[in-house]
C-alpha positions in Angstrom: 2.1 -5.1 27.4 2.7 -7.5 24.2 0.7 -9.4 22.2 -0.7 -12.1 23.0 -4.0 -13.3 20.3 -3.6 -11.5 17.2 -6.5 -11.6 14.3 -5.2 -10.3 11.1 -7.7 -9.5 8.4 -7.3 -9.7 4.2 -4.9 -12.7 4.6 -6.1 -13.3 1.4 -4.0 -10.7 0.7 -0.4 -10.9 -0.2 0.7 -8.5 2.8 -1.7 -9.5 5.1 -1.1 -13.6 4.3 2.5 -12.8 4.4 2.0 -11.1 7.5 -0.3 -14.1 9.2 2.1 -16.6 8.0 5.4 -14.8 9.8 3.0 -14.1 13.5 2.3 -18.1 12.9 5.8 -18.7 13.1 6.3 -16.5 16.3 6.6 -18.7 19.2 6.0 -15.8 21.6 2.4 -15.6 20.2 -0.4 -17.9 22.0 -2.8 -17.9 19.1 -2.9 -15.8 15.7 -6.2 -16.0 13.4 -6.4 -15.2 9.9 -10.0 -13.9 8.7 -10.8 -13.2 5.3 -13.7 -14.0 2.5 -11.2 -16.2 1.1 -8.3 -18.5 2.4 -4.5 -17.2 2.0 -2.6 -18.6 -1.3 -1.4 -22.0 -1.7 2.5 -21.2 -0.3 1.3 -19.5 2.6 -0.8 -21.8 3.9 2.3 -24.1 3.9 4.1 -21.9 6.0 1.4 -20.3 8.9 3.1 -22.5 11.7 0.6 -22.3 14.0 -1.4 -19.9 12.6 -5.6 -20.6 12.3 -7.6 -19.0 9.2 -11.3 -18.2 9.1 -13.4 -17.3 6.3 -15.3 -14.6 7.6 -16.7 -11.1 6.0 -15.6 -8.3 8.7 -19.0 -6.4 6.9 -20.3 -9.1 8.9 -21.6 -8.9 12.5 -20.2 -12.5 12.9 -16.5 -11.0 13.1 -17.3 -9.6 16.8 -18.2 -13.4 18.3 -15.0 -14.2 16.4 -12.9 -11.6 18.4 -15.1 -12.1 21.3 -15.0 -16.0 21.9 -10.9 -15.9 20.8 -10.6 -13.6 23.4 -8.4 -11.3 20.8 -6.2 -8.8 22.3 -4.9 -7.7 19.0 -6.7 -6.6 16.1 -4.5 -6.1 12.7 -6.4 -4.6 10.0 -4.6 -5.1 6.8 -7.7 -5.9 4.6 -8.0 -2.6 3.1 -7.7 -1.8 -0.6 -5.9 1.2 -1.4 -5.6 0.6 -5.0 -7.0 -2.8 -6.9 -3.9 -3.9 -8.8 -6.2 -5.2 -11.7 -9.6 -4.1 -12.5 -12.1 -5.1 -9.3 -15.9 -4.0 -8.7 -15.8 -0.6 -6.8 -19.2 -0.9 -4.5 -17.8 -4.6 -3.7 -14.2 -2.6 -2.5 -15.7 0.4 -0.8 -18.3 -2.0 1.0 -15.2 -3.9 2.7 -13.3 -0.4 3.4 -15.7 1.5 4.5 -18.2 -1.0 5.8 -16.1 -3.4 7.1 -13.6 -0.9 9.0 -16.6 0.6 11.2 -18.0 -3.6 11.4 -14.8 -4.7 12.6 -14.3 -1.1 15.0 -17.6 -1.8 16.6 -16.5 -5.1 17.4 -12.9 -3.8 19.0 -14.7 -1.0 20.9 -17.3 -3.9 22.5 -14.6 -5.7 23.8 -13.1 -4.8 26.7 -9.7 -7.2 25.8 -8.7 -5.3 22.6 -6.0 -3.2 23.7 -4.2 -2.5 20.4 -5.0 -1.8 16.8 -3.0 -1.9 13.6 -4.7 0.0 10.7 -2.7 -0.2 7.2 -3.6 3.3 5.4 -2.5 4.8 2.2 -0.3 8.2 1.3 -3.1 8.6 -1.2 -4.8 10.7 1.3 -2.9 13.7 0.9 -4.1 13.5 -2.8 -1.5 14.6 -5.6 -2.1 18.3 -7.0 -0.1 21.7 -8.7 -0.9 22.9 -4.7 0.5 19.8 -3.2 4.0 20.6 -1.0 6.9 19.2 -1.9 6.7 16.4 0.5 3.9 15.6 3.1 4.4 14.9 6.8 1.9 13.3 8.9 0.3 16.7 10.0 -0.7 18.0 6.4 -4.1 18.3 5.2 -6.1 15.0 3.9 -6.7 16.0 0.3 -7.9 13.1 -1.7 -7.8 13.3 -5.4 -11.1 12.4 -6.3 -14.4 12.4 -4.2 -15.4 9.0 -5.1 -12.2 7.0 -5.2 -10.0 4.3 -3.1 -8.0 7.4 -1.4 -11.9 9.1 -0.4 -12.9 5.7 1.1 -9.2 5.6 3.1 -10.0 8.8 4.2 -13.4 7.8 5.9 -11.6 4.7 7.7 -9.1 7.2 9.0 -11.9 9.4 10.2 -13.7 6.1 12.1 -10.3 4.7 13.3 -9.8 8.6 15.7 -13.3 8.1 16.7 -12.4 4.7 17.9 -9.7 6.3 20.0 -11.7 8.8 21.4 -14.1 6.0 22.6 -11.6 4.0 24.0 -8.9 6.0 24.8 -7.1 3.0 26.6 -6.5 1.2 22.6 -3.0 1.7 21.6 -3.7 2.7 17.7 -1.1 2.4 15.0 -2.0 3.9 11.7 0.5 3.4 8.5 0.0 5.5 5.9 2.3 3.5 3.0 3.3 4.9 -0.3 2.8 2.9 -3.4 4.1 -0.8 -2.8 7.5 -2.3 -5.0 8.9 -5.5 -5.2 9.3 -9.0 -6.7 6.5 -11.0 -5.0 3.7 -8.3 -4.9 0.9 -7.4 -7.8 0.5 -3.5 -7.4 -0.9 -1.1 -10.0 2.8 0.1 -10.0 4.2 -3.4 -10.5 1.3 -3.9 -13.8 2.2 -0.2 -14.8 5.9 -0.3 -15.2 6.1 -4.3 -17.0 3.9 -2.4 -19.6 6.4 -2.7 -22.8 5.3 1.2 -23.9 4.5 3.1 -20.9 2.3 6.0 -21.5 2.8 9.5 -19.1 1.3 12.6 -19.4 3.0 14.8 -21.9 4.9 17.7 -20.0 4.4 16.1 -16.6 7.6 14.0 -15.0 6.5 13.7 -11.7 8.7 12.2 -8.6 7.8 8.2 -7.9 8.2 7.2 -4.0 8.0 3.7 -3.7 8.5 1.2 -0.2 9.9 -2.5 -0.4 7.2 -5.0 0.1 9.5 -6.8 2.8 9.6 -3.3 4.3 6.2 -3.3 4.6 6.0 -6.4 5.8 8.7 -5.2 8.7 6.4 -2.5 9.6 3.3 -4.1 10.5 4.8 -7.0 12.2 6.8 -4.2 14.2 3.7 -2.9 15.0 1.7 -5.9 16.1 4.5 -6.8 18.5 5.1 -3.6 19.9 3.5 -0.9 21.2 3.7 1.7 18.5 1.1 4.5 19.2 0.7 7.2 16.6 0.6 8.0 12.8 3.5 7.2 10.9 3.9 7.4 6.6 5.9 4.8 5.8 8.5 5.3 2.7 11.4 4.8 1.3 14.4 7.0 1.2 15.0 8.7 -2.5 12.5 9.1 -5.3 12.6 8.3 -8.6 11.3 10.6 -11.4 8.7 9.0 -13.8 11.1 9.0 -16.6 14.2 7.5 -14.7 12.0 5.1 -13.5 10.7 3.7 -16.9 14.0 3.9 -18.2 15.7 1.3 -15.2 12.7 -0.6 -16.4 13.8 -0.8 -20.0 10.5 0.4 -21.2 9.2 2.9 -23.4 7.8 6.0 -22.7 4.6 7.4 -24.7 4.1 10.9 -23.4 0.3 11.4 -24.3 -1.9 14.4 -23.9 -3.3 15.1 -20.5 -6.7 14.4 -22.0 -6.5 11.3 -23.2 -5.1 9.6 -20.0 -8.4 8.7 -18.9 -9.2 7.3 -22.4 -6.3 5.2 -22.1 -6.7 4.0 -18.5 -10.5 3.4 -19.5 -8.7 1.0 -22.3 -6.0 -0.4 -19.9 -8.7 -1.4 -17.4 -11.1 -2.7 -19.7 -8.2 -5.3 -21.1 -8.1 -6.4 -17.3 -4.3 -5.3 -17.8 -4.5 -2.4 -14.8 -6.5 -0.4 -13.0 -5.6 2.8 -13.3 -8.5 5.0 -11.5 -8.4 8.9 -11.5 -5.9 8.7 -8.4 -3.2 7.1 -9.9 -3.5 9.3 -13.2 -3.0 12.6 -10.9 0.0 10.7 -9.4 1.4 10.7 -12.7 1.0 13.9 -13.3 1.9 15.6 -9.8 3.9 13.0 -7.8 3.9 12.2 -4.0 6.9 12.3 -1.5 6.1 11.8 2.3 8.6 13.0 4.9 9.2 9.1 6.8 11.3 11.5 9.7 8.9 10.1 12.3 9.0 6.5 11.2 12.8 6.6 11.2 13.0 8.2 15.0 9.6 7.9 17.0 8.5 4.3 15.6 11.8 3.4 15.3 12.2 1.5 11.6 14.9 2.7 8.9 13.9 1.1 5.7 16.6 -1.7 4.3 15.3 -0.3 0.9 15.9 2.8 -0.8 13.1 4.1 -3.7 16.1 2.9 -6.2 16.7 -0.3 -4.6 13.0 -1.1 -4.1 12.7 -0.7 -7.9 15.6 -2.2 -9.1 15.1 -5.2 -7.1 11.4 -5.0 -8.4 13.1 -5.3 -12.1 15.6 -8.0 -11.2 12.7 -10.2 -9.4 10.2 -9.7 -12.4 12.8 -10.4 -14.8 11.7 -8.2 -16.8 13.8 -8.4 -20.0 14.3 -4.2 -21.3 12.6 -3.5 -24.6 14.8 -1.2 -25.0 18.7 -0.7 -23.6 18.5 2.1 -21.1 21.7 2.3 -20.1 22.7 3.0 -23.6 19.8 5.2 -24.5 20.1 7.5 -21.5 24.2 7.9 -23.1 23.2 8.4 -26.3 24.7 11.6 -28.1 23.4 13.2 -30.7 23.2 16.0 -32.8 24.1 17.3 -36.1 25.6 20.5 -34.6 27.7 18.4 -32.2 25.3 18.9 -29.4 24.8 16.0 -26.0 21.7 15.7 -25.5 20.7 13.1 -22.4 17.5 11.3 -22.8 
C-alpha cells in the first residue's frame, strides 16, 4: 500500500529537511509534516511545495496528538544523531536518540494507522576494532566502540525499533544503517575532518574509509518512504578509500601522531569548536569500517550513483577546497640518493 501522510522528523536537519522538502514536492502525497525543535534552513523552506513544518520535541508526549489528529500513516525518523559534526551537548543528543525514539515509538504503536516506519541508523554499530571482519553485513554482531557514545545510543534505538515490530507485527519497518556521510552540501565530522589543512592519523594505522553520497542518502530514504522496503539494509558506497589516499585527493597534510595523543588532540579539536571527534571516530581512524551493501543493491533494490572515490572527489570539487599541498605530484615524487622510487 503507498504512502499517503508522511511525518518526517529532524528537518532541521540537512537530510531530513532535504528529505521533507523533496516528499513536499511529490504530488502523489496528500499531506507531509515536518516536526523538529527547530524550523528547516532558510533554502529549504523555499522549496517544501506543499510540505507543513511543526516545531515539536518527539521527547514530547505532544508528538502522538500530532501523528494522531494528522491521521499519519508514515512515520520517517531521520532525527537521529549519529555523530555531531561540531562540538554539541551529549545528554541534550542522547535525550533525543534515546528518548525521543521510544516517545515517538510509543506514539506509532498507539496508532492503529501507522503502517510503516523509516528509521535512519548508523554503521557505527558494528564498532571498529583489531577483531573487526573485513567487512560487515547486516547479520554481524553490534559492537559499539565505546559504552557511552553516539554508536551505544544507536544501538538502544535499534534495540526499541525490533520491539516495536514484535508489538506490531503488521508495521512495515525499514532500518538504514549508513556509513559516514560525503558530499558538497552536507557538514559531517568527515567533511570538518578532511578540510583540516594538516590532518592528524594515528601513527602506524592507515585504515580503509567508506563513505556514501549525501544525494545517495537522500535516494534511500525517499525510496523507502514510498515503497514498501521491509528489512535491514547498510547503505554504502562501492570502493574504499585508505586514510592516506584520502587525505592526499584532499591536498592536505598528514601528521601521523602517537596513538596516545589522539584523544589529546581531539580534546583540542573539539574545544576550538573545529570538530567533534568522540572516541568512535578515533577507533575509526585507527581500524576502519567496510559494510557489505549486497542486500541494498539486490533485496531493497538501490545501486549507489556514487562510488567511495566519486563521493569524495565530488566532496573536494564542491568544497573547493584549494590543496595545501600538490598530491598528484607528491604521490609521483621519486627520491633517493641510491636511485631508489619511493611512492608516498
Amino acid at each position: 500500500m503507498p504512502s499517503n501522510i508522511v511525518l518526517v522528523t529532524g528537518v532541521a536537519g540537512e537530510l531530513g529537511g532535504r528529505l521533507l522538502a523533496r516528499l513536499g514536492n511529490n504530488s502523489d502525497l496528500e499531506r507531509v509534516i515536518g516536526v523538529d525543535t527547530a524550523p528547516p534552513r532558510a533554502d529549504v523552506l523555499r522549496r517544501i511545495g506543499h510540505a507543513e513544518f511543526v516545531r515539536a520535541d518527539i521527547r514530547n508526549p505532544l508528538i502522538a496528538k500530532i501523528i494522531s489528529s494528522a491521521k499519519v500513516d508514515t512515520v520517517v525518523h531521520a532525527s537521529t544523531t549519529c555523530h555531531p559534526a561540531g562540538p554539541g551537548r551529549r545528554m541534550a543528543i542522547k535525550e533525543v536518540n534515546v528518548i525521543g525514539t521510544m516517545r515517538l515509538l510509543a506514539a506509532c504503536q498507539r496508532s492503529p494507522l501507522v503502517r510503516k516506519l523509516v528509521v535512519k541508523s548508523t554503521a557505527a554499530v558494528y564498532g571498529a576494532s583489531s577483531r573487526s571482519p573485513a567487512v560487515f553485513t547486516e547479520d554481524s554482531e553490534l559492537i559499539p566502540a565505546s559504552s557511552n557514545g553516539y554508536a551505544k545510543d544507536a544501538v538502544e534505538m535499534e534495540g526499541y525499533v525490533r520491539g516495536l515490530s514484535r508489538r506490531r507485527p503488521d508495521i512495515t519497518v525499514t532500518m538504514a544503517r549508513f556509513v559516514n556521510l560525503l558530499g558538497p552540501d552536507v557538514d559531517t565530522v568527515l567533511s570538518r575532518y578532511f578540510a583540516l589543512p594538516v590532518v592528524p592519523t594515528v601513527f602506524g594505522y592507515d585504515a580503509r574509509i567508506q563513505v556514501l553520497h549525501s544525494s545517495d542518502a537522500l535516494a534511500v530514504l525517499e525510496t523507502a518512504t514510498l515503497q514498501d522496503k521491509p528489512g535491514i539494509f547498510n547503505v554504502g558506497a562501492d570502493g574504499v578509500l585508505t586514510l592516506s589516499q584520502a587525505i592526499r585527493r584532499a591536498g592536505r597534510v598528514e601528521l601521523p601522531v602517537p596513538r596516545g595523543l589522539m584523544p589529546s588532540i581531539s580534546k583540542v579539536l573539539r574545544g576550538a569548536h573545529v570538530v567533534d571527534f568522540s572516541s568512535d571516530q578515533v577507533r575509526l581512524l585507527n581500524f576502519g569500517r567496510v559494510v557489505d551493501n549486497t542486500r541494498l543493491k539486490k533485496t531493497f533494490g538501490y545501486l549507489p550513483r556514487w562510488s567511495t572515490r566519486e563521493a569524495f572527489d565530488d566532496y573536494v570539487q564542491g568544497r573547493g577546497l584549494r590543496p595545501v599541498v600538490d598530491g598528484g605530484r607528491l604521490a609521483g615524487l621519486a627520491t633517493t640518493a641510491d636511485g631508489w622510487k619511493v611512492k608516498l
